[in-house]
Backbone atoms as SQL, in Angstrom:
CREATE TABLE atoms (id INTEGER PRIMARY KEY, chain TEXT, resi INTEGER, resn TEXT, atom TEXT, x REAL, y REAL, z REAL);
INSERT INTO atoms VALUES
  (1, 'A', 1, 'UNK', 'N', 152.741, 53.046, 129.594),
  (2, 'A', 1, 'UNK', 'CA', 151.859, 53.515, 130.644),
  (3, 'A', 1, 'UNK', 'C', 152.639, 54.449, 131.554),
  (4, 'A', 2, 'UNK', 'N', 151.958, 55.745, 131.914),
  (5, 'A', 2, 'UNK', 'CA', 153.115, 56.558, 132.515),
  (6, 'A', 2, 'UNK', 'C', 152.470, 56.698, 134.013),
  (7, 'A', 3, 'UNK', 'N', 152.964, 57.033, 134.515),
  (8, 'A', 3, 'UNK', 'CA', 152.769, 57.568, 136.064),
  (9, 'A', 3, 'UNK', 'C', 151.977, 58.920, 135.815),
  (10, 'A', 4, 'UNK', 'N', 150.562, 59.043, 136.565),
  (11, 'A', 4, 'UNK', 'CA', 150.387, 60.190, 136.260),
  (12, 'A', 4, 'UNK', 'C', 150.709, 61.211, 137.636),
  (13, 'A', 5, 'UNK', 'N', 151.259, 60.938, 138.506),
  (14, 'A', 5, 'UNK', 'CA', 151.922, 61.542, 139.857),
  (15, 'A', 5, 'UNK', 'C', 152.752, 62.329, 138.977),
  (16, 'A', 6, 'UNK', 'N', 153.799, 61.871, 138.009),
  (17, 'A', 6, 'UNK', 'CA', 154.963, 62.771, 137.731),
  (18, 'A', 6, 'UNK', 'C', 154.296, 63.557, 136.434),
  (19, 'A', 7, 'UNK', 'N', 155.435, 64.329, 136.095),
  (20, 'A', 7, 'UNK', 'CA', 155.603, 65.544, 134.810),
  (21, 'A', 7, 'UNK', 'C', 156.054, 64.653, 134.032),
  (22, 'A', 8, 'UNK', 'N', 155.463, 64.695, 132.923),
  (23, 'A', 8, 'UNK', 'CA', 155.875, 63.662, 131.679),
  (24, 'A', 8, 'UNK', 'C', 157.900, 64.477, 131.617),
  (25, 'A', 9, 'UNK', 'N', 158.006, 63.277, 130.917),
  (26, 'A', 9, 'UNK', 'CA', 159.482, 63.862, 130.625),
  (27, 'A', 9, 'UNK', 'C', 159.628, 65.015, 129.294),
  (28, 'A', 10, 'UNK', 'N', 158.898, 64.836, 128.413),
  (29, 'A', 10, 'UNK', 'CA', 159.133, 66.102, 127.583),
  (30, 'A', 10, 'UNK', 'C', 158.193, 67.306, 127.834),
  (31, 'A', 11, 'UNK', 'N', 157.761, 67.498, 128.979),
  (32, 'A', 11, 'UNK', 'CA', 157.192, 68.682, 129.424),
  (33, 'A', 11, 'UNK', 'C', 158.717, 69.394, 130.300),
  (34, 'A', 12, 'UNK', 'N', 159.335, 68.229, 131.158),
  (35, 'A', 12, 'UNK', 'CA', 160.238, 69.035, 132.293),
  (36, 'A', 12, 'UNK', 'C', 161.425, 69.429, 131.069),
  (37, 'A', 13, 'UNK', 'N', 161.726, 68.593, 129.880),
  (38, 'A', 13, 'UNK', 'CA', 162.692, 69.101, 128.821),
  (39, 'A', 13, 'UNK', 'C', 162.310, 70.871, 128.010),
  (40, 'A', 14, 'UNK', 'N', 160.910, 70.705, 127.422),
  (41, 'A', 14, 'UNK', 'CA', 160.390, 71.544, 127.091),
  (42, 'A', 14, 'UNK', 'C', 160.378, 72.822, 127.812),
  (43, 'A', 15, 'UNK', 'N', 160.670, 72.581, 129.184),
  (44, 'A', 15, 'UNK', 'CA', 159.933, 74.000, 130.281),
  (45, 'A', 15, 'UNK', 'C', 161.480, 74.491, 130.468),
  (46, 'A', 16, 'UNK', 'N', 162.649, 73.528, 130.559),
  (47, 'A', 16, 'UNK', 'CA', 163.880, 73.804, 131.039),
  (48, 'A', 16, 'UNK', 'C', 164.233, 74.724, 129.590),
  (49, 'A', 17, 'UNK', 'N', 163.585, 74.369, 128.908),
  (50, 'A', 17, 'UNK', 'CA', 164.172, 75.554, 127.323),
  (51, 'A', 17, 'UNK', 'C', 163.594, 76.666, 127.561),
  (52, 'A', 18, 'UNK', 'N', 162.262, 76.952, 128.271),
  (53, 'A', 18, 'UNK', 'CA', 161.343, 78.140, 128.523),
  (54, 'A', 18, 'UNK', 'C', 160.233, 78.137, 127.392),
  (55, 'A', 19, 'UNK', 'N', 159.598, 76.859, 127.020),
  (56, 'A', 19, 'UNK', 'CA', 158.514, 76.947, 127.039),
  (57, 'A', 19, 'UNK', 'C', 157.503, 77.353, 128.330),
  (58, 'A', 20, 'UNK', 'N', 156.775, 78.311, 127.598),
  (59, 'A', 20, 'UNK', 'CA', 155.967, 78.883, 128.708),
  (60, 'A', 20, 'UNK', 'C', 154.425, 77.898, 128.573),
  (61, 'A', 21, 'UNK', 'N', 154.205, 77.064, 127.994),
  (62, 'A', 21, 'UNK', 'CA', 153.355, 76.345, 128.216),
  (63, 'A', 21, 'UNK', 'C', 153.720, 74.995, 129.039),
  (64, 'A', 22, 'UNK', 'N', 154.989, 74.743, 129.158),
  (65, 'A', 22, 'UNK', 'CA', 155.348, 73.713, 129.587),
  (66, 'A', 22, 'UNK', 'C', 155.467, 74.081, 131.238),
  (67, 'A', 23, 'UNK', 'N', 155.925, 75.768, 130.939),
  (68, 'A', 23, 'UNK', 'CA', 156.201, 76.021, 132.307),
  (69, 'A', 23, 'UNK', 'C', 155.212, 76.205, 133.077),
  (70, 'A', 24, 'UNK', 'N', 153.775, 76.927, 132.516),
  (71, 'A', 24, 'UNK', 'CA', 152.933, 76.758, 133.334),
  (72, 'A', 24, 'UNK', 'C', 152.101, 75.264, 133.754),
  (73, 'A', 25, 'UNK', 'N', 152.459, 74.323, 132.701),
  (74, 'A', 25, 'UNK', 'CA', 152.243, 72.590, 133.095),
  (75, 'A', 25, 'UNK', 'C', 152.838, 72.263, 134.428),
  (76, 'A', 26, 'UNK', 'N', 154.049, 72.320, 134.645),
  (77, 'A', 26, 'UNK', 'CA', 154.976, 72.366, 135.298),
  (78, 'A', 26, 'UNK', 'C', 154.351, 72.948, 137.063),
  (79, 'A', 27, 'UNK', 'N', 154.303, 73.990, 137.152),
  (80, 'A', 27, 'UNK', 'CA', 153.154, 74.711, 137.906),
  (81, 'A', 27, 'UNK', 'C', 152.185, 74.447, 138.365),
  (82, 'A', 28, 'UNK', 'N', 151.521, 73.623, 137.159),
  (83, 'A', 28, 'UNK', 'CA', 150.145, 73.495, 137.703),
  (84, 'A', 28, 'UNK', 'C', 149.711, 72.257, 138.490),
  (85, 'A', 29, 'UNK', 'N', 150.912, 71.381, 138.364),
  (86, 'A', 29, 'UNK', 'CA', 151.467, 69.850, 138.053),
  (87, 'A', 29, 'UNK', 'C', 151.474, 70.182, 139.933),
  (88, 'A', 30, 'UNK', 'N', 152.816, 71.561, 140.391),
  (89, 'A', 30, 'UNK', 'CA', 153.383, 71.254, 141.635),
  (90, 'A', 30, 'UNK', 'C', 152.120, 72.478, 142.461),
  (91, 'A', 31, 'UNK', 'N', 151.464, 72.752, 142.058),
  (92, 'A', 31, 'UNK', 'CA', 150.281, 74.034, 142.526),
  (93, 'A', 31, 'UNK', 'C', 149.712, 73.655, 143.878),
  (94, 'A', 32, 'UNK', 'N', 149.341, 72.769, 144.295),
  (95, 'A', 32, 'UNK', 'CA', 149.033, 72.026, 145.510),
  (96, 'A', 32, 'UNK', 'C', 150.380, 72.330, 146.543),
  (97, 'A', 33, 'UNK', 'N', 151.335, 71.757, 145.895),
  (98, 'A', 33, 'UNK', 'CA', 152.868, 71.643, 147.175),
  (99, 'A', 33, 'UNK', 'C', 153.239, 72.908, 147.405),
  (100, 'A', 34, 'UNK', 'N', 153.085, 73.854, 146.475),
  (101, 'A', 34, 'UNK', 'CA', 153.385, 75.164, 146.671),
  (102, 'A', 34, 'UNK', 'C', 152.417, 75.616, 147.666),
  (103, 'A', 35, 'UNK', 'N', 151.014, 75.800, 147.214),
  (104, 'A', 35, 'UNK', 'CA', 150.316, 76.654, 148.453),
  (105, 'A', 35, 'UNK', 'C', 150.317, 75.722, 149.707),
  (106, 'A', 36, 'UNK', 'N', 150.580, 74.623, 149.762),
  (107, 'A', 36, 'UNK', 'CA', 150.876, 74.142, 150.903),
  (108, 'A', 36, 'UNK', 'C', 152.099, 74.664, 151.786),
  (109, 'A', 37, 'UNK', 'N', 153.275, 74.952, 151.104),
  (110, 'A', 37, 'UNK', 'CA', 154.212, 75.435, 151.436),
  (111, 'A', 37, 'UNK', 'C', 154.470, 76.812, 151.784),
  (112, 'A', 38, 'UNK', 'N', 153.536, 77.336, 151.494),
  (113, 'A', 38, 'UNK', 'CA', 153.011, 79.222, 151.382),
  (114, 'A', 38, 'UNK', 'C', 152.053, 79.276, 152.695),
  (115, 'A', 39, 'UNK', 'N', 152.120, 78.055, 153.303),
  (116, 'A', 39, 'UNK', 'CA', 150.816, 78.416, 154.105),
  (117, 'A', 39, 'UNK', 'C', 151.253, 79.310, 155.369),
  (118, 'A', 40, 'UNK', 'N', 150.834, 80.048, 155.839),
  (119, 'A', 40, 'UNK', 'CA', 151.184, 80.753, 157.146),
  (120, 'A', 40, 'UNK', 'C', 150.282, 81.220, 158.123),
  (121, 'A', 41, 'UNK', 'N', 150.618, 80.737, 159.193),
  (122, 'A', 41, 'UNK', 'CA', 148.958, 80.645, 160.210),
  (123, 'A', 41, 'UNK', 'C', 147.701, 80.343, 159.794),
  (124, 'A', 42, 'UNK', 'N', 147.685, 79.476, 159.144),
  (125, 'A', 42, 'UNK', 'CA', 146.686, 78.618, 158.523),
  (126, 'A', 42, 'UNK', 'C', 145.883, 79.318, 157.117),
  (127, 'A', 43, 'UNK', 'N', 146.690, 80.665, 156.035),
  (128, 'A', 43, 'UNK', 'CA', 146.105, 81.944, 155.437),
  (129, 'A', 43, 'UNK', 'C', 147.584, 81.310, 154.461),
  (130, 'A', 44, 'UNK', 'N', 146.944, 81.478, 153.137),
  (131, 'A', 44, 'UNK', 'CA', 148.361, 81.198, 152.236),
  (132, 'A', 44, 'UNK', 'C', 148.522, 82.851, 151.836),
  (133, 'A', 45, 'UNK', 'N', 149.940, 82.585, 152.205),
  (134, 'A', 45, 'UNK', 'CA', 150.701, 84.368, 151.733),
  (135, 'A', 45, 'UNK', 'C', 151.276, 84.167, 150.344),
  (136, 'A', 46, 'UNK', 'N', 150.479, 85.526, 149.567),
  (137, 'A', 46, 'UNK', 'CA', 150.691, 85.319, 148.451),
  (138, 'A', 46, 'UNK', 'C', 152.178, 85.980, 147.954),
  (139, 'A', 47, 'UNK', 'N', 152.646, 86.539, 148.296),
  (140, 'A', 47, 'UNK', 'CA', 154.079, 87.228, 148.174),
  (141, 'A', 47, 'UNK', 'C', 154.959, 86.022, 148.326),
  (142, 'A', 48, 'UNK', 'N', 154.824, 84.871, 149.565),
  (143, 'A', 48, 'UNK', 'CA', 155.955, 83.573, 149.380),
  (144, 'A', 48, 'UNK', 'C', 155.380, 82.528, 148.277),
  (145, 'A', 49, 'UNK', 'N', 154.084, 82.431, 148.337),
  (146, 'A', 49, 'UNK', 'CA', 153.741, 81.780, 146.877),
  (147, 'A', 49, 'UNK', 'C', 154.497, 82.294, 145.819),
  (148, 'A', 50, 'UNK', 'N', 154.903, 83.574, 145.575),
  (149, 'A', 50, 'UNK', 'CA', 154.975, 84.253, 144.349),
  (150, 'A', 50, 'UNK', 'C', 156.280, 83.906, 144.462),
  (151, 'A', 51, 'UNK', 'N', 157.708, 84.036, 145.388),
  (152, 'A', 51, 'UNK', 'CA', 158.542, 83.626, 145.707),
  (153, 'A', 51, 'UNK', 'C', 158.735, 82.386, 145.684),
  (154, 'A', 52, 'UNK', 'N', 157.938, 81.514, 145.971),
  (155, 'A', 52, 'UNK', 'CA', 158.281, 80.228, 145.637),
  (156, 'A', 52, 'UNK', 'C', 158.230, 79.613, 144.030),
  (157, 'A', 53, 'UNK', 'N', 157.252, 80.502, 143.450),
  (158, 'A', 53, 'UNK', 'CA', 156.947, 80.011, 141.384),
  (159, 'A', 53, 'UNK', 'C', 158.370, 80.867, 141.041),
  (160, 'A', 54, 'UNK', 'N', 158.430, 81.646, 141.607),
  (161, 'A', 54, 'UNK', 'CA', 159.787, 83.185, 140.698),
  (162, 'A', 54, 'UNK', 'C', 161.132, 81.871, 141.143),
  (163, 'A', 55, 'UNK', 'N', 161.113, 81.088, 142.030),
  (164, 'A', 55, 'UNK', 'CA', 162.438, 80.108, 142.500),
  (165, 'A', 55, 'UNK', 'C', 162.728, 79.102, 141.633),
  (166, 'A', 56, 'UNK', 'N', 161.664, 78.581, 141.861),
  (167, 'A', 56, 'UNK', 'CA', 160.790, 77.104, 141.398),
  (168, 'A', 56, 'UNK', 'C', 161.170, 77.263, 139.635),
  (169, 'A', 57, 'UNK', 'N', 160.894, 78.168, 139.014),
  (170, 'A', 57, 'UNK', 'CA', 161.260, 78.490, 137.661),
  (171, 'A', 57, 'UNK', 'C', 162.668, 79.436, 137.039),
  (172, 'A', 58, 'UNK', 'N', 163.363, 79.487, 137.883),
  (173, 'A', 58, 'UNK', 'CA', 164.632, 79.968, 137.793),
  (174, 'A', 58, 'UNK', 'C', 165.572, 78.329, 138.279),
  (175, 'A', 59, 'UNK', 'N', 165.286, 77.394, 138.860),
  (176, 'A', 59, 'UNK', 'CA', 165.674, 76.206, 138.809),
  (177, 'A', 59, 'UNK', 'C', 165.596, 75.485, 137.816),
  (178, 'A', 60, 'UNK', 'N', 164.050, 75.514, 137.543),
  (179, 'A', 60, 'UNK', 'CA', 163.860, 74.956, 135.903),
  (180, 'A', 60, 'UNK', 'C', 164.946, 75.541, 134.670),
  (181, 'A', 61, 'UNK', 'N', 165.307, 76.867, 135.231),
  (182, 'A', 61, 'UNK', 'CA', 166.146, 77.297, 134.102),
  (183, 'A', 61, 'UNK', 'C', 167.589, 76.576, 134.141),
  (184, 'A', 62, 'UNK', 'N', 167.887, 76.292, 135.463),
  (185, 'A', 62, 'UNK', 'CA', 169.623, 75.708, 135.622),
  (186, 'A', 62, 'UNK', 'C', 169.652, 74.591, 136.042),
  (187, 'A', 63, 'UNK', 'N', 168.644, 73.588, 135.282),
  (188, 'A', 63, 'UNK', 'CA', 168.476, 72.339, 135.574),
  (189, 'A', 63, 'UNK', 'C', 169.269, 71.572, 134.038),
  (190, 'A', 64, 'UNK', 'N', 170.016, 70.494, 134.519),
  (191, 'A', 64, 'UNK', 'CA', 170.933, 70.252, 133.623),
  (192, 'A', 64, 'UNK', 'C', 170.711, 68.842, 133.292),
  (193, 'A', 65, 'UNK', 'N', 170.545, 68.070, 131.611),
  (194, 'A', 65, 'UNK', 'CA', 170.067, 66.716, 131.787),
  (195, 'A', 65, 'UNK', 'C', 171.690, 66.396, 130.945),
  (196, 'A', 66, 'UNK', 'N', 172.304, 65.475, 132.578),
  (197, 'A', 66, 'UNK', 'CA', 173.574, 64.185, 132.136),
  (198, 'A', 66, 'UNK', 'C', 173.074, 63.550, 131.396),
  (199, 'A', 67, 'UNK', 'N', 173.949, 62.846, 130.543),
  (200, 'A', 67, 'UNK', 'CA', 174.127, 62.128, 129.627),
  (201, 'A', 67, 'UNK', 'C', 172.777, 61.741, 128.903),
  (202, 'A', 68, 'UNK', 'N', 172.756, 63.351, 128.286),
  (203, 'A', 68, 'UNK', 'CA', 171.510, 63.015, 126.987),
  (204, 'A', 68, 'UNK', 'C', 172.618, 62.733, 125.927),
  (205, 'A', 69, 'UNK', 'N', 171.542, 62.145, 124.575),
  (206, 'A', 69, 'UNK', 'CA', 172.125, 61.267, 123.595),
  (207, 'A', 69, 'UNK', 'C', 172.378, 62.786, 122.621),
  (208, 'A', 70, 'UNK', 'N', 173.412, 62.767, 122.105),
  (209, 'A', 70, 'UNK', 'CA', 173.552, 63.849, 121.103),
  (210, 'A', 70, 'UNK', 'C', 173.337, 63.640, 119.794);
């Protein structure tokens, strides 16, 4: 039974390789926290939205999983 609050674990594995389906899962998963976070005088600015997915997925890229099983 999984939590459905979180990103399954082989979506955040999948997206860190650059699946682009995983990555837009990923996205769509945090899409709420972002325009929340974009908000500015009560009007979401789409240029720090866009700044925040262009971040948000360049992390996904240099995200590193310790002690996977080889």
């Amino acid at each position: 039974m999984r939590n459905p609050k979180l990103v399954p674990y082989e979506t955040i594995v999948r997206a860190t390789s650059g699946e682009p389906e995983a990555i837009d899962e990923v996205l769509r998963h945090y899409s709420k926290r972002i325009r929340l976070a974009s908000l500015e005088n009560g009007h979401v600015n789409k240029d720090t939205e866009d700044n925040i997915k262009r971040r948000f997925i360049a992390a996904l890229f240099q995200f590193r999983f310790d002690g996977l099983p080889t």
